[in-house]
N, C-alpha and C positions, 0 to 999 in steps of 0.2 A: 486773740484770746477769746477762748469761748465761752459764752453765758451762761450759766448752772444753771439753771429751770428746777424750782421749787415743783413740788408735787405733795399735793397730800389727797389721801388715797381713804375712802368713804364705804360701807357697805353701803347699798341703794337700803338695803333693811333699815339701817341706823339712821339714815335719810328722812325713811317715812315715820319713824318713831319720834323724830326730831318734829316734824311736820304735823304731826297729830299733835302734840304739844303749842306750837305757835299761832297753829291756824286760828283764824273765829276768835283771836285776842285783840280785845282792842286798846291794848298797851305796847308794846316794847315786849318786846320776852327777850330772857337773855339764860347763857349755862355756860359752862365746861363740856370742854373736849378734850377726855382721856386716850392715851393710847401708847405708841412708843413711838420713838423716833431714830433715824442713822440721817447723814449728813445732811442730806437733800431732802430725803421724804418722811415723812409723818403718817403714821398708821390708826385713823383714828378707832380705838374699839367700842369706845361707850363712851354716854355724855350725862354731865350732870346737869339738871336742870335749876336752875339761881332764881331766888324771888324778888323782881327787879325794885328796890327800897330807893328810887330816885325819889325826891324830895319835888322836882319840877315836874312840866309837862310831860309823863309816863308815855302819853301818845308817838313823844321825838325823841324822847332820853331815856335812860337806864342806866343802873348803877348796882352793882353788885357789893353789897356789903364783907367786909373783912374775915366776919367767919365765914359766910361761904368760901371764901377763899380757902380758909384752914381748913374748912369741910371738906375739900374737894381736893384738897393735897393731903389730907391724911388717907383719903377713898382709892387716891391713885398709889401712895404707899403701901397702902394695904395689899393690892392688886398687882403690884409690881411692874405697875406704869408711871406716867408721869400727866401732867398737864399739857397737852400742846396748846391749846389756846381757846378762846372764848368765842361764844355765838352770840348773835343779836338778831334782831328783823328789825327791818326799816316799812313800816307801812306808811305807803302809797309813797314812796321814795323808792330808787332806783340803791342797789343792792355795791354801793361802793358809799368808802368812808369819808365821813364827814373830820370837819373841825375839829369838834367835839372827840366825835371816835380817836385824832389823831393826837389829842391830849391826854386824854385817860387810857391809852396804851402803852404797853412795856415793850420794848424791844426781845426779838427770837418767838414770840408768841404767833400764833394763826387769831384771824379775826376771821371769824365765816359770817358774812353778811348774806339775811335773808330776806328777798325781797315779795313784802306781801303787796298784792291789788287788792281792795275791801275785800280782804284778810283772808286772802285764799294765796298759794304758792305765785308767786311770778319769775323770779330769778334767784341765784344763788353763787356768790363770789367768795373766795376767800383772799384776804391781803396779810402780808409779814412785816411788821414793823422794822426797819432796817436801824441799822446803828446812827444813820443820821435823821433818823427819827421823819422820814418819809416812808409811804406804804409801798410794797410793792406787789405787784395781785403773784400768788400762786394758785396752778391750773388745778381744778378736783378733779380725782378721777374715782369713778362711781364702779363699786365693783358688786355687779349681779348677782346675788346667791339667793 
């Protein structure tokens, strides 16, 4: 039986827009990833950016309050996308999900984990919360324009 390989597919543009955003924060930053989706791949077009309202250390955690939520499914409505999933940066942590991350995640979603070094880009993974509630990484493919 052959293994289906997750793909979700990034302008490098949307990349660096994402990246002006995150960089030189010394919190957590967290958003939405709009876009569409068919079986396997995810097309991300635009992303919303969330004001991370965690109550604890902002440095390790982040928490995206409930109307952003409805903010950003009524944005993707509007547009005639959907949500594929949520961003975060992990500063001065390596760019894969924690504990935490794997409890406050929904299954079918993309988690793009951004990994900053004093708050400059270092790496960048994205993982799928699977039905038994383990992550599994899918591969980004960065597309040039």
């Amino acid at each position: 039986m052959n293994k289906i390989e997750l793909m979700l597919h990034l302008e490098e543009k949307t990349l660096r827009e994402i990246l002006n955003k995150v960089e030189k924060n010394p919190e957590e930053t967290c958003g939405f990833l709009l876009g569409k989706s068919n079986k396997n791949d995810k097309t991300i077009a635009t992303f919303i950016a969330a004001k991370n309202v965690s109550k604890n250390n902002k440095a390790q955690r982040y928490e995206i309050s409930p109307k952003a939520y409805l903010m950003a499914e009524k944005a993707a409505l509007e547009n005639k996308m959907e949500i594929l999933g949520i961003y975060h940066t992990h500063l001065n942590w390596p760019a894969n999900p924690s504990e935490t991350d794997r409890l406050a995640a929904f299954p079918g979603l993309s988690y793009m984990i951004i990994s900053l070094r004093e708050q400059v880009f270092s790496d960048i993974k994205s993982w799928l919360l699977t039905e038994d509630f383990s992550f599994k990484e899918e591969k980004i493919e960065l597309k040039i324009i």
